[in-house]
Backbone as a printed PyTorch tensor [residue, N CA C, xyz], in Angstrom:
tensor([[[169.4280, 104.3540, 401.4430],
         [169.5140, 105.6110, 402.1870],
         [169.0410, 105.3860, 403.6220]],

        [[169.6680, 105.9330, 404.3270],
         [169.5340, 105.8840, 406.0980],
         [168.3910, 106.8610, 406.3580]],

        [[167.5110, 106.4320, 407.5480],
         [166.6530, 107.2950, 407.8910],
         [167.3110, 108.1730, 409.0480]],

        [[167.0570, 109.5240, 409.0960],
         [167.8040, 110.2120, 409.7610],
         [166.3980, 110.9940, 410.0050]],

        [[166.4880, 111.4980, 411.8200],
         [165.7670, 111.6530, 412.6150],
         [166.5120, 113.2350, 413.2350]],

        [[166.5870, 114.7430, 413.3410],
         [167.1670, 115.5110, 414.0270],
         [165.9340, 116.0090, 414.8110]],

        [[166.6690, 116.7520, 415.6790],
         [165.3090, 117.0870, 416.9800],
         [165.9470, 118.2540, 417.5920]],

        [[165.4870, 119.4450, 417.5250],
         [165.5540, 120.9560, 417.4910],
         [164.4830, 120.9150, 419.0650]],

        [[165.5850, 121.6700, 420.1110],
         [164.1710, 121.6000, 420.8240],
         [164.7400, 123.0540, 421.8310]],

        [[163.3830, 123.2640, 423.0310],
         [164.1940, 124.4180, 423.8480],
         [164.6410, 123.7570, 425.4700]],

        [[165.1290, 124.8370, 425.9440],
         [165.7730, 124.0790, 427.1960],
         [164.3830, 123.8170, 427.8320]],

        [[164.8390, 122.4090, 428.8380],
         [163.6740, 121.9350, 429.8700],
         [162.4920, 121.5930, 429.1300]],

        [[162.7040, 121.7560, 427.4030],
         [161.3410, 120.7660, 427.0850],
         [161.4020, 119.4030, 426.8600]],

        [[162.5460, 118.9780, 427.3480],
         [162.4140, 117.0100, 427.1730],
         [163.0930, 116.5560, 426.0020]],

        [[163.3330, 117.2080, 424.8870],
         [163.7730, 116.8720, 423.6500],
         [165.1990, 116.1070, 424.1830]],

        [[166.1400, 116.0320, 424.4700],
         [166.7720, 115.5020, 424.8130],
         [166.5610, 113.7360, 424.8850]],

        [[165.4680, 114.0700, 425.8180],
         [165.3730, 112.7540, 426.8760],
         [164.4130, 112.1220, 425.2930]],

        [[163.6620, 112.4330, 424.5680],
         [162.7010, 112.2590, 423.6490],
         [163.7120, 111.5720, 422.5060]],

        [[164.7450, 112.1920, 422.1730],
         [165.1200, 111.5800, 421.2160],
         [166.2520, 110.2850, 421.4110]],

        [[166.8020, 109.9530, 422.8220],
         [167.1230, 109.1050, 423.5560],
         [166.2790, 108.0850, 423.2980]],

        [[165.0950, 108.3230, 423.7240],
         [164.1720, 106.9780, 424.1600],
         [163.0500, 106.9160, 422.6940]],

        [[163.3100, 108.1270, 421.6900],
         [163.0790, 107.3260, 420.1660],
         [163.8790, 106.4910, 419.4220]],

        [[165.4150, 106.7900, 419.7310],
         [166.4440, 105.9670, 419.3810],
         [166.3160, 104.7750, 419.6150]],

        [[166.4560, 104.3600, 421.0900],
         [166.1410, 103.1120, 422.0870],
         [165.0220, 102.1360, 421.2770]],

        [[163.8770, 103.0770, 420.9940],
         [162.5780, 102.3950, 420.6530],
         [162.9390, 101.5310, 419.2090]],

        [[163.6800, 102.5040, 418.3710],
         [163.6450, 102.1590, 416.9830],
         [164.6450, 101.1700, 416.4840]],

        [[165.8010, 101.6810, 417.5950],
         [167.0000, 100.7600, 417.3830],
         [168.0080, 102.0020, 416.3650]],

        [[167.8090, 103.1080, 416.6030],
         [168.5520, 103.8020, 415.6990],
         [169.6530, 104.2900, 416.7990]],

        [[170.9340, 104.8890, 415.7480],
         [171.5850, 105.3740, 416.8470],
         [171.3390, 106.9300, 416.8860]],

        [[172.4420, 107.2370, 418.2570],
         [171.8020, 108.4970, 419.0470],
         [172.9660, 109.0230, 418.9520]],

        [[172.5840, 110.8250, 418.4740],
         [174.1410, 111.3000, 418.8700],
         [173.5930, 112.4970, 419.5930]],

        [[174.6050, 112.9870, 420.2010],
         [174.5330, 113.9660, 421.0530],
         [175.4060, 114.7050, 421.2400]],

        [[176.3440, 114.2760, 422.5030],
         [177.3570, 114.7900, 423.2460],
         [178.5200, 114.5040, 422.1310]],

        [[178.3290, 113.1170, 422.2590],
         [179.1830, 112.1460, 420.8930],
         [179.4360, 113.2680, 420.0560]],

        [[178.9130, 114.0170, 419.4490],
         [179.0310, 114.9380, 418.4510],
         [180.2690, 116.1520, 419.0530]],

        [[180.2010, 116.2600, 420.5220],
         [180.9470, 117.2060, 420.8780],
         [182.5350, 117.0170, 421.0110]],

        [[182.9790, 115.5790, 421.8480],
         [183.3990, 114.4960, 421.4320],
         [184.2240, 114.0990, 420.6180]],

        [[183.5770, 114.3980, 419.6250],
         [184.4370, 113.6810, 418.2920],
         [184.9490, 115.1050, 417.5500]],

        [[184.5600, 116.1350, 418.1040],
         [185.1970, 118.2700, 417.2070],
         [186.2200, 118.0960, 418.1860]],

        [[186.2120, 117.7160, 419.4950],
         [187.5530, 117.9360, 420.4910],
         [188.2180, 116.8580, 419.7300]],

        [[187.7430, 115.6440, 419.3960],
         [189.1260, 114.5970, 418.9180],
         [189.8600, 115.2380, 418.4390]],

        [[189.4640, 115.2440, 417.3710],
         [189.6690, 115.9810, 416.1330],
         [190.0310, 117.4410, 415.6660]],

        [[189.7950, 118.2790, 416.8870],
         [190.4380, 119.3090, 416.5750],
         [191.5640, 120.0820, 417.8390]],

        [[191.6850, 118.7000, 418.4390],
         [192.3280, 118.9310, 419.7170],
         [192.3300, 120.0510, 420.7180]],

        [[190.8840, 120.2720, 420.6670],
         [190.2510, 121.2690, 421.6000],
         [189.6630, 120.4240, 422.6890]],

        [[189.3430, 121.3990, 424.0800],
         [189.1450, 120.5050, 425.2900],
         [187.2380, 120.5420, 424.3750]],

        [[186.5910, 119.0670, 425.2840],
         [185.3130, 119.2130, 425.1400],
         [184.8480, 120.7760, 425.9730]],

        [[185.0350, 121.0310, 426.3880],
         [184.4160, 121.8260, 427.4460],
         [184.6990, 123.4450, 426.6520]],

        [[185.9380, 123.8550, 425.8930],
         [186.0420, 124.8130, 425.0890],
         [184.5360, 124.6130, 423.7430]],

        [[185.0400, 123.4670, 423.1360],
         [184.2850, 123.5430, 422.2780],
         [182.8280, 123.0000, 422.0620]],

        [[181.9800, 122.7660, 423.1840],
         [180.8290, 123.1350, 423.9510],
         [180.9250, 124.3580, 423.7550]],

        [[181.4810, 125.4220, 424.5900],
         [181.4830, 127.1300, 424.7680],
         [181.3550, 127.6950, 423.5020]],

        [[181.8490, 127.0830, 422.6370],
         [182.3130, 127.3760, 421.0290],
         [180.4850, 127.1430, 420.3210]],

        [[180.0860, 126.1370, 420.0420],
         [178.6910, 125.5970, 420.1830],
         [177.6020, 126.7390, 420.6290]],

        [[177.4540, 126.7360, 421.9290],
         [176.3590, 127.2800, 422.6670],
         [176.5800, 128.7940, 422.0220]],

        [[177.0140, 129.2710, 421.5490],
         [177.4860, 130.8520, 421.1890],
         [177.9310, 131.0380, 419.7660]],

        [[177.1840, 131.9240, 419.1650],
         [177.1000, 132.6710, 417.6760],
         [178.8250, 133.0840, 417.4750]],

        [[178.8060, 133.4700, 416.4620],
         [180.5020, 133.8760, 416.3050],
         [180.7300, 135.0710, 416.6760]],

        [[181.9180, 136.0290, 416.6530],
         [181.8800, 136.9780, 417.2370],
         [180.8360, 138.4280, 416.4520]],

        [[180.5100, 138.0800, 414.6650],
         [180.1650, 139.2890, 414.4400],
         [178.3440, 138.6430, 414.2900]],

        [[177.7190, 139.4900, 414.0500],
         [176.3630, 139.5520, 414.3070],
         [175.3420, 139.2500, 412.4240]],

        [[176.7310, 139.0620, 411.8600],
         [175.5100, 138.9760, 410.2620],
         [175.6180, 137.6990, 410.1800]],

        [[174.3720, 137.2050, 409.0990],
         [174.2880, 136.2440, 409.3040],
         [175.4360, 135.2790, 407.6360]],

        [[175.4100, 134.2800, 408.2790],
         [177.2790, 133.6580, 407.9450],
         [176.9420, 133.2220, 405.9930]],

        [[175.5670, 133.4370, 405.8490],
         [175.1870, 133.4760, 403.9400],
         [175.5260, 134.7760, 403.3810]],

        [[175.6910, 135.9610, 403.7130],
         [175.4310, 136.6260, 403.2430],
         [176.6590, 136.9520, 402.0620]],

        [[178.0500, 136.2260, 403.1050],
         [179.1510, 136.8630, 401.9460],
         [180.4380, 137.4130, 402.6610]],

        [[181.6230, 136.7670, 402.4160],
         [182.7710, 137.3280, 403.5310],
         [182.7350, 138.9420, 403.1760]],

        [[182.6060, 139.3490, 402.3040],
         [182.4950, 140.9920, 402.2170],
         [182.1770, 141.6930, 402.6400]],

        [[181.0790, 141.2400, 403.4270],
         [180.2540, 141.8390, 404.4670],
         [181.2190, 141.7530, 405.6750]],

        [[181.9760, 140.9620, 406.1560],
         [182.3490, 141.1510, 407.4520],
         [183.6080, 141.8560, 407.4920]],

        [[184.0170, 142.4000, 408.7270],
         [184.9500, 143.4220, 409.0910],
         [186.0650, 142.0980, 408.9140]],

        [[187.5020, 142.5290, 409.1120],
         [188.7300, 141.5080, 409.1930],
         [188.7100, 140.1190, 410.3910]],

        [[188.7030, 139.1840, 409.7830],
         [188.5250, 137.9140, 410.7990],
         [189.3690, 138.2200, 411.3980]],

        [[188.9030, 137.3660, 413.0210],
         [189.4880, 137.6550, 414.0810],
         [190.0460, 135.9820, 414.6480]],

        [[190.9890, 135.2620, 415.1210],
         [190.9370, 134.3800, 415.3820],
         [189.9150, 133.4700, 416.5800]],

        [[189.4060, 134.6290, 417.3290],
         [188.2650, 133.8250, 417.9000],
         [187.1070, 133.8020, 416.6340]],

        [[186.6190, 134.2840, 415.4430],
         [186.0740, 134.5850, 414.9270],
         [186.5470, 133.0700, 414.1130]],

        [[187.5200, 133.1140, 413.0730],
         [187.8880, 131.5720, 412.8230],
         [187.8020, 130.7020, 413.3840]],

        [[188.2580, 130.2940, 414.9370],
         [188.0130, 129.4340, 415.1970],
         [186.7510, 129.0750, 415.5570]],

        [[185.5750, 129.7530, 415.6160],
         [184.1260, 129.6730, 415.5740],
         [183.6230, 128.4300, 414.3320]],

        [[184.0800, 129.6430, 413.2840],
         [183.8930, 128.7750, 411.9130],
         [184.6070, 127.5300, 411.9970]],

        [[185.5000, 127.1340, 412.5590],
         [186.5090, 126.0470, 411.8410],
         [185.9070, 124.7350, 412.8150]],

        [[184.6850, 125.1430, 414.0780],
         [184.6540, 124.3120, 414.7750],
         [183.5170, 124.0600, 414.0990]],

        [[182.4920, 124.7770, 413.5540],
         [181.4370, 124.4510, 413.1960],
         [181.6760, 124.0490, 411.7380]],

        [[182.2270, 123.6500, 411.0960],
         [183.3050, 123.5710, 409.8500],
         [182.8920, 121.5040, 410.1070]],

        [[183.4960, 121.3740, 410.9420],
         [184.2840, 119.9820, 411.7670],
         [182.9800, 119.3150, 412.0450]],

        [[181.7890, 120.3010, 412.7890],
         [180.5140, 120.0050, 413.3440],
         [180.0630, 119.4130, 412.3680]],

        [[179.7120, 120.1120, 411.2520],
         [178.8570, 119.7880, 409.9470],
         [179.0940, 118.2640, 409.3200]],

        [[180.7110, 118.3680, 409.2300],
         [181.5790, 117.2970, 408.7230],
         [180.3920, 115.8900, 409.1340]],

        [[181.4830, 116.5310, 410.4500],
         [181.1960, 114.6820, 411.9770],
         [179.6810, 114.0500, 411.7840]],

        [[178.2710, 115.4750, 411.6950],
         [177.3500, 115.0450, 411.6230],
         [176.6360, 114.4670, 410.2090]],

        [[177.5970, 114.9060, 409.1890],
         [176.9510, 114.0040, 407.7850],
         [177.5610, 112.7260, 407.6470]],

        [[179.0200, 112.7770, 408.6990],
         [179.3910, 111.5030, 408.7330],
         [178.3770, 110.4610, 409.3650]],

        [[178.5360, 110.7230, 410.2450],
         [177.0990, 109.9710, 411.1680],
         [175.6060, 109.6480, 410.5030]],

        [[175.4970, 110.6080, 409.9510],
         [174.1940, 110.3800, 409.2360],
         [174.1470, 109.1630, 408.3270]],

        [[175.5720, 109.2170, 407.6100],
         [175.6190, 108.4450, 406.5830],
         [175.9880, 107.1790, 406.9630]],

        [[175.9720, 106.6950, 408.3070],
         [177.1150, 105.6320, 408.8510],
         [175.2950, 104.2650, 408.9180]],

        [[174.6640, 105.2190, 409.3920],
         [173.2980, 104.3590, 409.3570],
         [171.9680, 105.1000, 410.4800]],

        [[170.9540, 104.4530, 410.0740],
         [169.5250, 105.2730, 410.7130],
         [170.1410, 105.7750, 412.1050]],

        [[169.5540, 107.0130, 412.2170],
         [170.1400, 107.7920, 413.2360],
         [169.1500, 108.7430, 413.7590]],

        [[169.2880, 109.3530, 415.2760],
         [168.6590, 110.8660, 415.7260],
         [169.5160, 111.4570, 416.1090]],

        [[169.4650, 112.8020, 415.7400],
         [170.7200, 113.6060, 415.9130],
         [170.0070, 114.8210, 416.8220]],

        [[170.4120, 115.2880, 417.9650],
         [169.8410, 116.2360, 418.5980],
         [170.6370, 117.4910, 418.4530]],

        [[169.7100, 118.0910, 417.8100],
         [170.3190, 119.7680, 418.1780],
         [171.7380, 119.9840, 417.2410]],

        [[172.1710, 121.5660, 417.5120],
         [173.4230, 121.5600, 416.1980],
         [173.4240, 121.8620, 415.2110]],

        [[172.4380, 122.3950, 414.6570],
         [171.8130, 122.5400, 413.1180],
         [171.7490, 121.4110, 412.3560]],

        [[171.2040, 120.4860, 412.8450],
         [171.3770, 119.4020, 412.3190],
         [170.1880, 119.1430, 411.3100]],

        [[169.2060, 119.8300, 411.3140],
         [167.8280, 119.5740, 409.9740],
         [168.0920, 120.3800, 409.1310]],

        [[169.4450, 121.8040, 409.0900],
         [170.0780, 122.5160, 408.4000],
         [171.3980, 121.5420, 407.4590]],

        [[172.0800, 121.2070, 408.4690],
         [173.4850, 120.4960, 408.2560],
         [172.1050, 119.4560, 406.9500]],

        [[172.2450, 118.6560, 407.0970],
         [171.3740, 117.3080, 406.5090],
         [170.5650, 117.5230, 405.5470]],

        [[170.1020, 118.8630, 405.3530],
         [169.0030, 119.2260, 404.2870],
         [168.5770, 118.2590, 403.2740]],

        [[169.9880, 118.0800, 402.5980],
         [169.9750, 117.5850, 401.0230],
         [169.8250, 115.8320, 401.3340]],

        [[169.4590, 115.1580, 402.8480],
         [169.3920, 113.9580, 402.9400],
         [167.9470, 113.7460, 403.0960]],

        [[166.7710, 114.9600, 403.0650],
         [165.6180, 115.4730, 403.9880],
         [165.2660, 114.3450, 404.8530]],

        [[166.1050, 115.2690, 406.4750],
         [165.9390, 114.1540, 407.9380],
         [164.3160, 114.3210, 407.8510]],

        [[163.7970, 113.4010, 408.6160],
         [162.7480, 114.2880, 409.2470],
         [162.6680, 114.8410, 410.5290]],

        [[162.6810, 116.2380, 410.3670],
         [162.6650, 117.3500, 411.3920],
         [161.8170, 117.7400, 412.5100]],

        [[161.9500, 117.3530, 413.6650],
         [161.5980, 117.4470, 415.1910],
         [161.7450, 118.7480, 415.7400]],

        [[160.7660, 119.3580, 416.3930],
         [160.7300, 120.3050, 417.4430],
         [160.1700, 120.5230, 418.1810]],

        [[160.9440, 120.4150, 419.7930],
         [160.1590, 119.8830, 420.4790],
         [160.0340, 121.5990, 421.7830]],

        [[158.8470, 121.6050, 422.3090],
         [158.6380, 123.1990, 423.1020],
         [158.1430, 122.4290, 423.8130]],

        [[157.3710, 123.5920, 424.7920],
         [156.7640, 123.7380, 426.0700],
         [156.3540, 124.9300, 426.7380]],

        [[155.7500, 124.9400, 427.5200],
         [155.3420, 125.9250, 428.3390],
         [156.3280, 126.5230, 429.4200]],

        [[156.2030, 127.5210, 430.2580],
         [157.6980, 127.5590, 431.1950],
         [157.3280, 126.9800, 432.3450]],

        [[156.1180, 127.0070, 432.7820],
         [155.6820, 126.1550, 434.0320],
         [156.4880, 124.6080, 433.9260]],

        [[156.0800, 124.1810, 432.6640],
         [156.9240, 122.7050, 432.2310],
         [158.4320, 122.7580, 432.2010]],

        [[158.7290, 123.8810, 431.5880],
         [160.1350, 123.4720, 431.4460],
         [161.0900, 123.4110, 433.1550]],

        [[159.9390, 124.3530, 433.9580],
         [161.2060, 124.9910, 435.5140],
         [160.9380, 123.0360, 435.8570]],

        [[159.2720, 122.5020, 435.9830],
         [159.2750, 122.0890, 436.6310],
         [160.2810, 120.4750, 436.2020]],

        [[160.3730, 120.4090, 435.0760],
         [161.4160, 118.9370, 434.2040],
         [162.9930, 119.5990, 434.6680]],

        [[162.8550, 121.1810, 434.7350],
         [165.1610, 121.7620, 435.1370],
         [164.3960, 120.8610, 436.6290]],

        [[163.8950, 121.0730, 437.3700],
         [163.9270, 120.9400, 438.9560],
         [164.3780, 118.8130, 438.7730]],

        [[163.2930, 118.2730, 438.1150],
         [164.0200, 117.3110, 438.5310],
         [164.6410, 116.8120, 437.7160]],

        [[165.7220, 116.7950, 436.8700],
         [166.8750, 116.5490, 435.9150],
         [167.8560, 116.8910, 436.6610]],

        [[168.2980, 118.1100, 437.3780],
         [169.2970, 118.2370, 437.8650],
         [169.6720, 119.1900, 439.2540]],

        [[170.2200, 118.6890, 439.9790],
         [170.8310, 119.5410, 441.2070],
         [170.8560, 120.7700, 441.0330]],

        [[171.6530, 121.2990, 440.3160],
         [172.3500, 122.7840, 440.0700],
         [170.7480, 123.7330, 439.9440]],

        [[170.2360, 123.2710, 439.4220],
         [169.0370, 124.2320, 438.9840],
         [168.3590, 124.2950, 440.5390]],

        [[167.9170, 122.9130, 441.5300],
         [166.8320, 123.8930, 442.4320],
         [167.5690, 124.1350, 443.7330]],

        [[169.1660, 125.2010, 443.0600],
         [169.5890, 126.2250, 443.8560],
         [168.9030, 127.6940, 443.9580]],

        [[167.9920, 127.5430, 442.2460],
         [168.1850, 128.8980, 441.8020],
         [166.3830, 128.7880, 442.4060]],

        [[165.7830, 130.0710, 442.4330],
         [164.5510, 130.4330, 442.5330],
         [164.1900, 130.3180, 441.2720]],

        [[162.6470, 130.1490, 441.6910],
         [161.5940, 130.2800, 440.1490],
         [161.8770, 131.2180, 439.0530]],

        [[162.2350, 132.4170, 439.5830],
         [162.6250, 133.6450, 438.8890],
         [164.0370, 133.4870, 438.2040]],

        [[164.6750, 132.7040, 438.6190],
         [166.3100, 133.0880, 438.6340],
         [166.2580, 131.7490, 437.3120]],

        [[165.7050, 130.6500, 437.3260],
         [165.7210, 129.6530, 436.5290],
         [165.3830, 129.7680, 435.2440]],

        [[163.9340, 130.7690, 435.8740],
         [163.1790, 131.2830, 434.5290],
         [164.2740, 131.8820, 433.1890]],

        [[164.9320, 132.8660, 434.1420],
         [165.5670, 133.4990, 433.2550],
         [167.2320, 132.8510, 432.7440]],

        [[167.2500, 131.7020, 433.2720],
         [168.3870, 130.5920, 432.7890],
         [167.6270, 130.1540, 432.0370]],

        [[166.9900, 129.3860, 431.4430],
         [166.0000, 128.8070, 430.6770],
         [165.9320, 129.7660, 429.6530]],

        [[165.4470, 131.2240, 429.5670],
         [165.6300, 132.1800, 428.1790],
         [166.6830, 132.3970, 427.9200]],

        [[167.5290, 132.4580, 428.4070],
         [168.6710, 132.6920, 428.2130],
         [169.7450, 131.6950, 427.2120]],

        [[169.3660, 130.4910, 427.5640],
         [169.9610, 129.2020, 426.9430],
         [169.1870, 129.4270, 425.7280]],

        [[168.0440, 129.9580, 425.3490],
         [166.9460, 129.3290, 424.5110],
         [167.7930, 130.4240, 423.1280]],

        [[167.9800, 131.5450, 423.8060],
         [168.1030, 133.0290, 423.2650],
         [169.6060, 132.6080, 422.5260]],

        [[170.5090, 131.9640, 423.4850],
         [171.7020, 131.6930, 422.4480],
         [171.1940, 130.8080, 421.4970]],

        [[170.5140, 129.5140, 422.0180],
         [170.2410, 128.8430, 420.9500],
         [169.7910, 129.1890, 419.6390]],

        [[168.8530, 130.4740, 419.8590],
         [168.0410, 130.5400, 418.6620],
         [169.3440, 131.4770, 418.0210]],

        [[169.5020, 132.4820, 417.8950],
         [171.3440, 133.4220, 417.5530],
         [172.1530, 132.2550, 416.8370]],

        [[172.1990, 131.3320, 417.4100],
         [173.4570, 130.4880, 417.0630],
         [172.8730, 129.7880, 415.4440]],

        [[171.7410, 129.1710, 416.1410],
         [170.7930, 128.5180, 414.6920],
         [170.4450, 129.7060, 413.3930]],

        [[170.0740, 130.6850, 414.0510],
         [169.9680, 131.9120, 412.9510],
         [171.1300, 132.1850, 412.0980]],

        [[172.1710, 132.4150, 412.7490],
         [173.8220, 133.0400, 412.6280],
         [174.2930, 131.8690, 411.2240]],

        [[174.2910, 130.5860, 411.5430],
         [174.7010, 129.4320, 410.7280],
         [173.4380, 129.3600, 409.6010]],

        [[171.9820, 128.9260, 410.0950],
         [171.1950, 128.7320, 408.3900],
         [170.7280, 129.8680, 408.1560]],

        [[170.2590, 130.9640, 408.5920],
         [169.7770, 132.2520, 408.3330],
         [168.1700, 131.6710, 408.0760]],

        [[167.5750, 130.6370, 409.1110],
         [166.1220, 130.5060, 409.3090],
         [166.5940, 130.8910, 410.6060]],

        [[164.6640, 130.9510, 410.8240],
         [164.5300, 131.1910, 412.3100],
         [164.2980, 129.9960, 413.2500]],

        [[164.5560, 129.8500, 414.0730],
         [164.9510, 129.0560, 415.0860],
         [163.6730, 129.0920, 415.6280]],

        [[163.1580, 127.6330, 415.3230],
         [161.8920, 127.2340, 416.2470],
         [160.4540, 127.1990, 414.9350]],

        [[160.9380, 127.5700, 414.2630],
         [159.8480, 127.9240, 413.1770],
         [158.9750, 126.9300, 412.5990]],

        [[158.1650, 127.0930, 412.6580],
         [157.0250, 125.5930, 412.1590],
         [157.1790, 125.1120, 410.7980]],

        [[157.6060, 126.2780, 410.2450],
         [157.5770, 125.9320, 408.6620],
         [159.4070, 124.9010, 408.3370]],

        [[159.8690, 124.9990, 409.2010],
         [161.2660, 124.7550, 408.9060],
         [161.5690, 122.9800, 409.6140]],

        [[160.6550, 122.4110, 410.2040],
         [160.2650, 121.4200, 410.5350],
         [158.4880, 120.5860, 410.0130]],

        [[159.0830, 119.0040, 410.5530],
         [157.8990, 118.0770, 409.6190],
         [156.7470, 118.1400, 411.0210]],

        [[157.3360, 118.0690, 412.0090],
         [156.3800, 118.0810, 413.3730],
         [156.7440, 119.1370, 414.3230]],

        [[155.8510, 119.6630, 414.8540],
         [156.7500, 120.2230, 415.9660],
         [155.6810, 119.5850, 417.7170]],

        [[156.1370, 119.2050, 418.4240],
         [155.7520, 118.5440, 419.6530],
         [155.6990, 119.5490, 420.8530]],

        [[154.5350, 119.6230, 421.3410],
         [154.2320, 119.9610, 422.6680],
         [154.4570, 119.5200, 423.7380]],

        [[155.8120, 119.7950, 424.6860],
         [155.4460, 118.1310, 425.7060],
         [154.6590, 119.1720, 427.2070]],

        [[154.3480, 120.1860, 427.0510],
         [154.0140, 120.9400, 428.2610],
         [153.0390, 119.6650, 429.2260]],

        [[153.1770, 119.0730, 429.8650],
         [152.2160, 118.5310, 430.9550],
         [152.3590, 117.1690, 430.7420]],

        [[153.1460, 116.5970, 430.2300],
         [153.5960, 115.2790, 429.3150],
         [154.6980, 114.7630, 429.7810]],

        [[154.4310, 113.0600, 430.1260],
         [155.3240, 112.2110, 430.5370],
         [156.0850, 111.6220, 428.9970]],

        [[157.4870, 112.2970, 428.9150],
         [157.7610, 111.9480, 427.4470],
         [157.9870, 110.6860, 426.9740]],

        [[158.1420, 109.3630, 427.9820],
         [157.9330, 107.6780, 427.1500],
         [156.6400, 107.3220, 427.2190]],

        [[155.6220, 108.4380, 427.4950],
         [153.7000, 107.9290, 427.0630],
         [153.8850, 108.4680, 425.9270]],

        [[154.4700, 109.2200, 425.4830],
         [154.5550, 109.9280, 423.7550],
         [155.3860, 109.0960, 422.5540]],

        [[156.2470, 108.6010, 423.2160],
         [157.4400, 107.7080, 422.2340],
         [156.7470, 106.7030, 421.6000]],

        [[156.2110, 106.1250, 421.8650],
         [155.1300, 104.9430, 421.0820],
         [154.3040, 105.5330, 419.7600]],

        [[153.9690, 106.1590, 420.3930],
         [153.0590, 106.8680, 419.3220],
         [154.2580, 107.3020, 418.2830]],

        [[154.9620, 108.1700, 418.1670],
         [155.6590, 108.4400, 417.5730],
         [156.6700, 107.7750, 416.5460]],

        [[157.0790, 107.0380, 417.5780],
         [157.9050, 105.7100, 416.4790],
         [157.0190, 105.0960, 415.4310]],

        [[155.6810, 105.2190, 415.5460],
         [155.1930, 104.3380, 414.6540],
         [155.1130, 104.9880, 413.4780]],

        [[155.9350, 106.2690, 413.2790],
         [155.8720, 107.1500, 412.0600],
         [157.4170, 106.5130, 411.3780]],

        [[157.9500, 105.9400, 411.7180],
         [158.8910, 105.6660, 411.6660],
         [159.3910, 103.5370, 411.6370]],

        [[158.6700, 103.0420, 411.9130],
         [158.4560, 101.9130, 411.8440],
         [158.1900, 101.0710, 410.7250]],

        [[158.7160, 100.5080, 410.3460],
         [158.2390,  99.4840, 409.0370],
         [158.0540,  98.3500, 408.7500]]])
């Protein structure tokens, strides 16, 4: 059995960059984008649709256990929601199973359950997160402190909807993960060492 690594995190807390440079450390592979990637191969959607598809809950608001009975008449944006996250699930148990892996984000400690990954979540403070958007990328120090702030909840707010909508846990929850990581004030490759060695044999 493959060791499988997923990492649940919020915007601007590093998780990204964290499970990159746990991969690197361990020698496992890394998926990510790859994951986005391989739903456009495959379902001959642009990456960039089905990203949009991803970042956003389906069109109705219950959550997707409860029972098609519950929902009003599918809608084809409404299917194709499901059919991408259908493909998602697929690609990522494929991967899992291909060999030791970290899988970021996606429902991926949901998707994997029955393999039990061990489950990453990684937060922060918002002082941390504006100040890691400022230097990661251009686009962000267009916006003011205020204006970022509320890009940053905003991303976090679909995220958590989207994760709710698909396992019907809550998004971010301590109990639903093996660690959850603080990086507020934290250079995240002084942390990777430590960490891998949970994982090392």
């Amino acid at each position: 059995m493959y060791r499988i690594i997923t990492i649940g995190r919020e915007f601007g807390s590093g998780g990204r960059e964290l499970g990159r440079r746990l991969s690197e450390k361990l020698g496992f592979a890394y998926y990510d984008q790859e994951i986005i990637s391989e739903i456009a191969r495959r379902t001959e959607l642009s990456e960039q649709y089905v990203q949009s598809v991803i970042e956003h809950q389906p069109t109705f608001s219950f959550p997707i256990h409860i029972g098609k009975s519950f929902y009003p008449a599918p809608t084809p944006v409404f299917d194709q929601s499901m059919a991408v996250y259908q493909e998602q699930a697929r690609i990522i148990e494929e991967m899992a199973l291909r060999s030791d892996c970290v899988i970021v984000g996606r429902c991926g400690d949901y998707i994997l359950k029955k393999y039990n990954p061990f489950r990453i979540f990684v937060y922060a403070d918002m002082e941390s997160k504006i100040k890691r958007c400022r230097e990661k990328a251009s686009e962000e120090e267009k916006m003011t402190d205020k204006e970022l702030k509320q890009h940053i909840l905003g991303i976090d707010k679909k995220r958590s909807k989207y994760y709710e909508f698909y396992t019907g846990h809550k998004w971010g929850d301590k109990l639903n993960f093996d660690i959850c990581i603080n990086t507020s004030r934290t250079v995240i490759k002084e942390i990777v060492p430590a960490l891998a060695k949970l994982f090392e044999e």
